[in-house]
C-alpha positions in Angstrom: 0.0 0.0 0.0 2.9 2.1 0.8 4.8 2.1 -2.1 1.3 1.9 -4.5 0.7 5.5 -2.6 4.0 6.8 -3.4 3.4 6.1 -7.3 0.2 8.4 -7.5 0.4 11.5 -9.4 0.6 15.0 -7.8 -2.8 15.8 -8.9 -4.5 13.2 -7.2 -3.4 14.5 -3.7 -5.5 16.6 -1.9 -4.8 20.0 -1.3 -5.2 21.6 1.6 -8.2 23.3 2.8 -8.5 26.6 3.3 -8.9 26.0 6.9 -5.9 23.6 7.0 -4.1 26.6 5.9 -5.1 29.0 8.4 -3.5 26.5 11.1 -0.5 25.9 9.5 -0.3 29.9 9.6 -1.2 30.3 13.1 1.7 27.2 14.0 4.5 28.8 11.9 3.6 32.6 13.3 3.5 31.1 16.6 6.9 29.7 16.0 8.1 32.6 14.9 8.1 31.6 11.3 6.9 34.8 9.6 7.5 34.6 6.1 6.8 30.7 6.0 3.2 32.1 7.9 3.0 34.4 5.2 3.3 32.1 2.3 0.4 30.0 4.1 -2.1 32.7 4.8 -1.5 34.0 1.2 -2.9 30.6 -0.2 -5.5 30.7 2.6 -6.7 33.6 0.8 -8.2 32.3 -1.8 -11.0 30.9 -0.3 -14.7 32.0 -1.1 -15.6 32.5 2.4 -15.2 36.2 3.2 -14.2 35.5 7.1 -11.5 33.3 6.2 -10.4 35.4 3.1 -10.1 38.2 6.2 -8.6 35.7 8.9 -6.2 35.2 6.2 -5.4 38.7 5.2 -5.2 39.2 8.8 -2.2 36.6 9.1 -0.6 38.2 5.9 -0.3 41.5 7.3 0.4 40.3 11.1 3.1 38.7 9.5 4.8 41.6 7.2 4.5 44.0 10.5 6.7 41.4 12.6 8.9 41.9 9.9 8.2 45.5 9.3 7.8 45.5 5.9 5.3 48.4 6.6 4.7 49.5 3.2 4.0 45.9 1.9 1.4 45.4 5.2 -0.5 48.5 4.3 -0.7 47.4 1.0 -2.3 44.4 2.0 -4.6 45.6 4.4 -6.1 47.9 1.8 -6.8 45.0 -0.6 -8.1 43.0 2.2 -10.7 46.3 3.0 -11.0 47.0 -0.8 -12.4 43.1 -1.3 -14.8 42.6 2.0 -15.3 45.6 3.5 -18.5 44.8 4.6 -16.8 43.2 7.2 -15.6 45.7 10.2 -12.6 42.9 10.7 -11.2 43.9 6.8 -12.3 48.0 7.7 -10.6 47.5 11.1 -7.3 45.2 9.8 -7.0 48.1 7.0 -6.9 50.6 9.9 -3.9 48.7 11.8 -2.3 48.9 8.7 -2.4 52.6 8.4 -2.2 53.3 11.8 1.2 51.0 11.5 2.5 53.2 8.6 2.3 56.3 11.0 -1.3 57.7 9.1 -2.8 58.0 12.3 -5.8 60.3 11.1 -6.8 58.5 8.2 -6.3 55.3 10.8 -8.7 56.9 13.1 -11.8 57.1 10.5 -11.3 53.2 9.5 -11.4 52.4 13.0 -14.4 54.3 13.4 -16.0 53.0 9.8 -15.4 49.6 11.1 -17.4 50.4 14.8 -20.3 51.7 12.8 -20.4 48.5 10.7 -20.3 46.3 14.0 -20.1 48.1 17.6 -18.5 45.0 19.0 -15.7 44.7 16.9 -12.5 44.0 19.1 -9.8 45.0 16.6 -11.5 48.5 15.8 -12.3 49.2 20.1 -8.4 48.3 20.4 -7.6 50.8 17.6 -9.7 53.3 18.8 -8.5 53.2 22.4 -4.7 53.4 21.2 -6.0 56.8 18.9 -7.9 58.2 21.8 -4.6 57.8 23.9 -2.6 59.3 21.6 -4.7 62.3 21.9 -4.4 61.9 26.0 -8.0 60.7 26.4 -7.2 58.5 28.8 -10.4 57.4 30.3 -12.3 56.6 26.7 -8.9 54.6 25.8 -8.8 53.2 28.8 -12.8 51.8 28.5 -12.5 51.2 24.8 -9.3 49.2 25.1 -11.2 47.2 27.9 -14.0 46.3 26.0 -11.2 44.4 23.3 -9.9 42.3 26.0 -13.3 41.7 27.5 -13.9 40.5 23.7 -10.7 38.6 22.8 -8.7 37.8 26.0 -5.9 36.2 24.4 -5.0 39.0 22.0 -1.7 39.9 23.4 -1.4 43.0 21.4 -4.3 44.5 23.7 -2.7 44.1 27.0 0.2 45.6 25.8 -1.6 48.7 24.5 -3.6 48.8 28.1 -0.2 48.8 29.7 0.9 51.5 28.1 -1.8 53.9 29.1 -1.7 52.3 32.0 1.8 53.7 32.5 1.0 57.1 30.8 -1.9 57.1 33.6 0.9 56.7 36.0 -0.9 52.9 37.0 2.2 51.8 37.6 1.6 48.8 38.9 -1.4 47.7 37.0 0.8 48.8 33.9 3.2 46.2 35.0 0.6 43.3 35.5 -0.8 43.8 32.1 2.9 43.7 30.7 2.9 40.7 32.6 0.1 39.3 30.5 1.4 40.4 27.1 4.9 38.6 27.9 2.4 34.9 28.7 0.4 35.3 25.7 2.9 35.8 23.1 5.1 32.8 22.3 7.3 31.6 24.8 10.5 31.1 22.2 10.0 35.0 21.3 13.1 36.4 22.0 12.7 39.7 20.2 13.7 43.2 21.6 10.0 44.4 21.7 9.8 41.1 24.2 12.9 41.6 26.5 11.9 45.2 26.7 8.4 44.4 27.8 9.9 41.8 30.7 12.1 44.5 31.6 9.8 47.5 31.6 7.6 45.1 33.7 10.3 44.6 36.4 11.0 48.3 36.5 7.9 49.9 36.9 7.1 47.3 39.9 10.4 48.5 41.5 8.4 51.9 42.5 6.2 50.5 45.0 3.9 53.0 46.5 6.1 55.9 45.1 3.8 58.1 43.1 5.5 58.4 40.2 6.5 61.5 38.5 5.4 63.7 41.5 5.0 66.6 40.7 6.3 69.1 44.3 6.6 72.5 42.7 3.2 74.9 42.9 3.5 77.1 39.8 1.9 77.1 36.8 4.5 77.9 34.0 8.6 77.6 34.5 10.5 80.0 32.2 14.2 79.4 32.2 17.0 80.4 29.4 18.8 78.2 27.6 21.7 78.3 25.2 22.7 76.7 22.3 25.7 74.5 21.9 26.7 72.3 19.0 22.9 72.4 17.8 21.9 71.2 21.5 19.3 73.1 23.6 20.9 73.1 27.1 19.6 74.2 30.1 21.0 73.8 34.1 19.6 71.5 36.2 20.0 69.7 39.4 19.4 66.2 40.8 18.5 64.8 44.4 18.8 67.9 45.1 22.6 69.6 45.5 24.1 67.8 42.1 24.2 70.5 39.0 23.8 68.8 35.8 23.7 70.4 32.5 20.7 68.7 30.6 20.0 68.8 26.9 16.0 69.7 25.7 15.4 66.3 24.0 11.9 65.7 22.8 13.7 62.6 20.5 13.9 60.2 24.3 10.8 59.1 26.0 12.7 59.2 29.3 15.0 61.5 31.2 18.7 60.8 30.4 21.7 60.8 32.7 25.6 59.4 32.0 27.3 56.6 34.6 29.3 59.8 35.7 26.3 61.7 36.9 24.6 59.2 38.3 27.9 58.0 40.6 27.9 61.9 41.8 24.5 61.8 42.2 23.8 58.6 43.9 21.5 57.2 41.3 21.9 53.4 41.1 20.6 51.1 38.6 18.0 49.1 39.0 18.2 46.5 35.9 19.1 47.1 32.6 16.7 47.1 29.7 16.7 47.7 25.6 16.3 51.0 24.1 16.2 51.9 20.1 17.6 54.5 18.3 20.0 55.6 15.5 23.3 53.2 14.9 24.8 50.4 13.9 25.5 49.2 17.7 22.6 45.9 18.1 21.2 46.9 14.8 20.0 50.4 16.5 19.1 48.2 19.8 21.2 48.7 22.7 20.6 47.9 26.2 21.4 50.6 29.0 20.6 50.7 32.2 17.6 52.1 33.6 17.1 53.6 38.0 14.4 56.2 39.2 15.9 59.9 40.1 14.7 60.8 43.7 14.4 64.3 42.7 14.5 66.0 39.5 14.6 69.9 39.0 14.7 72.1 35.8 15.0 75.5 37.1 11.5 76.3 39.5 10.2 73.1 38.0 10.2 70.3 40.9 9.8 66.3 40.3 9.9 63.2 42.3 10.6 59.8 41.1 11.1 59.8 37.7 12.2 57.1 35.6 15.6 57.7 33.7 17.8 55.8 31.8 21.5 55.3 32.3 23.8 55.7 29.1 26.2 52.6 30.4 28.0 51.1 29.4 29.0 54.4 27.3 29.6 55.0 23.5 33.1 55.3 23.1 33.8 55.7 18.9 31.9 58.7 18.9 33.1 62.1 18.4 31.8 63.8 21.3 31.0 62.2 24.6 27.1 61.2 25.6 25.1 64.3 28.1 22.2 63.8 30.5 18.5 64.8 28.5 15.1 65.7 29.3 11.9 65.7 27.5 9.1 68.0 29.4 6.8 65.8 27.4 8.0 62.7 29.3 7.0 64.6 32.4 3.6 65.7 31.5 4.4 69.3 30.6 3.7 71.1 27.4 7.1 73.2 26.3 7.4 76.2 23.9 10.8 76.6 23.1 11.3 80.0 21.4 14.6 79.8 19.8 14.4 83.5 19.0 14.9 84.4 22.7 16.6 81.5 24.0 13.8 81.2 26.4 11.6 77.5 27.1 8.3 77.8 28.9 7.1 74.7 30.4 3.0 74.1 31.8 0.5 71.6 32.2 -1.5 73.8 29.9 0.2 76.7 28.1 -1.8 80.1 27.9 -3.4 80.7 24.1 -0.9 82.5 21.9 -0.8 83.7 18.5 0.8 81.1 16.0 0.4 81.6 12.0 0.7 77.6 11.5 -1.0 74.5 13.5 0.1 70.7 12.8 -2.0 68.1 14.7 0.4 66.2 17.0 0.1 62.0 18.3 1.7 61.5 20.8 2.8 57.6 20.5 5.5 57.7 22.9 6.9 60.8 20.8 5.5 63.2 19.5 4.6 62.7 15.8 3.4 65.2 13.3 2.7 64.8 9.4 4.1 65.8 6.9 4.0 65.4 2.5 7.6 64.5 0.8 7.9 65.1 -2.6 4.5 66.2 -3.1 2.7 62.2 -2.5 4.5 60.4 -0.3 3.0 61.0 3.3 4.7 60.1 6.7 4.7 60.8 10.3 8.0 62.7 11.3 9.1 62.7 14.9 10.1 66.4 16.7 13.4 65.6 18.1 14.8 69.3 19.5 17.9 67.0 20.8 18.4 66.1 17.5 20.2 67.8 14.7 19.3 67.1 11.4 16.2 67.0 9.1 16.2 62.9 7.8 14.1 60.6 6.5 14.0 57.0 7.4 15.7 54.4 4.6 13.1 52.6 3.9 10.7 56.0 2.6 13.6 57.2 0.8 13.5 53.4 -1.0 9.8 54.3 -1.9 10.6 57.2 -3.7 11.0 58.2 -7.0 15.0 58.6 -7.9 17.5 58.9 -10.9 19.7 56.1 -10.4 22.4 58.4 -11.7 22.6 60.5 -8.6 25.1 59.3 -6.5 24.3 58.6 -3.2 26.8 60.3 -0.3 27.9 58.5 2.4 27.8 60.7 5.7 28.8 60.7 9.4 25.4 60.5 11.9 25.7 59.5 15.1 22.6 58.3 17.3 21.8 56.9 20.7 23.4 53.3 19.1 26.4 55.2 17.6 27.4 55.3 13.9 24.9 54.7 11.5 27.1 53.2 8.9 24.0 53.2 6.5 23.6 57.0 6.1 23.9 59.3 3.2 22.3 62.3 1.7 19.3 62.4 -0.4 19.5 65.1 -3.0 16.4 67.6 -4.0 14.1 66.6 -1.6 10.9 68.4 -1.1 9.2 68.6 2.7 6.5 70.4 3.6 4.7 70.2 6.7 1.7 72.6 6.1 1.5 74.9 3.3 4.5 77.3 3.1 6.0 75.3 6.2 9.1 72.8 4.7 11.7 72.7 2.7 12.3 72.6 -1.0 14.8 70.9 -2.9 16.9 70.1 -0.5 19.8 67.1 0.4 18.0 65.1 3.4 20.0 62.7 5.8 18.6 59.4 5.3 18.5 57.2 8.1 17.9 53.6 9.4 15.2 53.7 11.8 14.2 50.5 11.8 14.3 49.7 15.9 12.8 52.8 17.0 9.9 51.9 14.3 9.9 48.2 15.9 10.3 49.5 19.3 7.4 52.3 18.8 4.8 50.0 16.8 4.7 52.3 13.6 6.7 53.3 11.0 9.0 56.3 11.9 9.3 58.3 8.5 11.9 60.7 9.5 13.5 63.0 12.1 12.5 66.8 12.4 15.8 68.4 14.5 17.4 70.9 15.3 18.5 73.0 12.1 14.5 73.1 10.8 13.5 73.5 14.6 15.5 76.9 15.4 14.4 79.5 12.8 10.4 78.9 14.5 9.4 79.3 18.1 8.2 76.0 18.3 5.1 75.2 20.8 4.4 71.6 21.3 1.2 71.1 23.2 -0.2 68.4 25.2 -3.5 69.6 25.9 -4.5 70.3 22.2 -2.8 67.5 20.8 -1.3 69.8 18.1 2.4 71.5 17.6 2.4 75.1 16.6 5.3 77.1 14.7 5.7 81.0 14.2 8.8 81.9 12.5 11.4 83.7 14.3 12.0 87.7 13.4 
């Protein structure tokens, strides 16, 4: 029987069903198979049963984010929308998609498209809690990103998405539970960054106890302090647990304060445990671990903070031409900041007074704060405001998107990032950038850079960098409260 089986033709065996399919891409995703899982949901999709055509579709694009082929995800989703989008799991899948390539506003009406074809829908309540956080309404996200769980328990993606407005919410230990959750439900061989960085995160936000974190001691409303400007680096005076003076750089590019080993010896700051952060460099592929420890006391001139979280740059960058300073982001600390580079003046507050600005760019805050803008006239993406920054870059895989004369020669340039040397940079000639009408740049050579961990590490697609030289001919007001970023040009 054996060998009478072995002699009959190919066409006589019996594909697989569509079915089959989906659970051979579920097994190989689980173990971390991506583009096998891929190959499998894309023959699942050929089925003539719209819910497994979007199951399918689903896998396919779950699959290109892991391996953040963004472009090629967003793609997919659209076709997946574009074919059953009577469905609110293609509407909501389509939304992930955009919401993954940094479109966050066009994002936000799928998810709502796909709510108003089915209320229940757990994808599009996930997506439309993470939007609502981005815009700081907390207590919707919060209750919408419930409902997804209450829905789908086992979707690991929501419990990660509660912990992080969970942590924004300054729950830390409810953030740290549902971290706790993500890490059981994804697979147990998952060994990625975005994994050790949840374990770690997890582990450090318990450490605070019954510290209220980010404590805010100081009464007034607004801090004004000076600053100066050194090697296109905002700095300002500062002190730590109280007697150490540190000279911190504004840096709206890092989610958490910064300090170097040598400030926090002086200052007594020891490290808790050490954890993975992303940025520019070839050092881990753009991950490197540092070490992360909560500052007793914080102070930026009147402004007054207890127990904040901070990373530790150790061990150091050595093969860099100028050695690593402490940072702060106001944003990180729950302040709005208008930085007005005509005076050399920042103004921090909760909520900044009204003030006359010719230009307003809506702002999402997803860990940093994000604003669109158009390159080249049709290629959209969300840029990141980085005043610690220098440049004005875009990220390498946009610049791959584009339109380019394969004649111009590409130019290899020095950038150095929180993971050191980006070996990969060079200069993109006759770029144009605008961020609203009349606000960009035209025709101009762009740094383009590999942000491919920060875009893991953030959970969308970081387009490019806006920094320093763009930043200081505007007073630039980046605001919390209205979830938008205003510019007025200096003089």
């Amino acid at each position: 029987m054996a060998a009478l089986l072995l002699t009959l033709p190919v066409a006589a065996q019996k594909a697989p069903s569509h079915d089959a399919l989906l659970k051979q891409g579920d097994s190989l995703m689980s173990r971390l198979k991506y583009e096998d899982a891929y190959v499998a949901y894309r023959s699942a999709r050929t089925s003539d049963d719209a819910a497994e055509r979007v199951k399918a579709g689903t896998g396919m694009v779950r699959a290109l984010l892991r391996l953040s082929l963004y472009a090629e995800a967003a793609r997919e989703g659209a076709a997946v929308a574009e074919r059953d989008g009577e469905l609110a799991a293609a509407v909501s899948l389509h939304a992930d998609t955009l919401w993954a390539s940094g479109l966050f506003q066009e994002a936000e009406q799928r998810y709502q498209d796909a709510l108003t074809l089915d209320p229940t829908d757990a994808d599009a309540l996930h997506g439309q809690g993470r939007a609502l956080a981005a815009q700081r309404q907390y207590a919707p996200a919060l209750a919408a990103v419930r409902r997804a769980i209450a829905s789908n328990p086992r979707e690991s993606a929501y419990h990660y998405t509660l912990a992080s407005i969970l942590e924004e919410t300054r729950q830390y230990q409810d953030a740290a539970s549902a971290l706790d959750r993500y890490l059981i439900l994804i697979p147990s061989r998952d060994e990625s960054d975005m994994a050790k960085w949840a374990a770690a995160q997890s582990s450090f936000l318990r450490s605070f106890g019954d510290r209220i974190p980010l404590e805010v001691t100081s009464l007034q409303e607004e801090y004004v302090l000076p600053f100066r400007v050194e090697n296109d680096r905002v700095l300002v005076t500062g002190r730590l647990n109280g007697d150490h003076e540190v000279e911190f750089a504004l840096d709206t590019g890092a989610d958490q304060t910064t300090i170097t080993p040598a400030v926090a010896a002086r200052a007594g700051i020891r490290p808790t445990l050490t954890m993975q952060t992303a940025g520019v460099g070839s050092l881990g592929v753009g991950f490197r671990t540092l070490q992360v420890a909560r500052i007793d006391e914080l102070a930026i001139g009147d402004l007054r903070i207890r127990n904040v979280p901070s990373l530790i740059k150790s061990p150091a960058l050595t093969e860099i031409p100028r050695q690593e300073g402490a940072g702060f982001n106001p944003l990180a600390l729950g302040f709005s900041v208008e930085v007005d580079y005509g005076r050399n003046v920042i103004t921090m507050a909760r909520e900044l007074e009204p003030a006359d600005f010719p230009t307003h760019l809506p702002m999402r805050m997803q860990r940093l704060a994000t604003v669109r803008g158009m390159i080249n006239g049709t290629t959209p993406v969300s840029f990141v405001l980085d005043t610690g920054g220098t440049a004005l870059s875009v990220s390498r895989k946009v610049a791959g998107r584009l339109d380019v004369n394969p004649e111009i020669r590409q130019v290899p340039v020095r950038v150095y990032g929180t993971s050191g040397w980006d070996r990969t940079a060079f200069l993109f000639p006759y770029l144009d950038i605008e961020l609203a009408p009349g606000v960009g740049t035209s025709q101009r050579s762009v740094v383009v850079l590999n942000l491919d961990a920060p875009s893991a590490l953030l959970g969308y697609e970081m387009g490019g960098i806006i920094g320093h030289q763009f930043l200081r001919d505007y007073v630039v007001r980046i605001d919390l409260m209205r979830s938008e970023v205003s510019l007025r040009p200096i003089g």
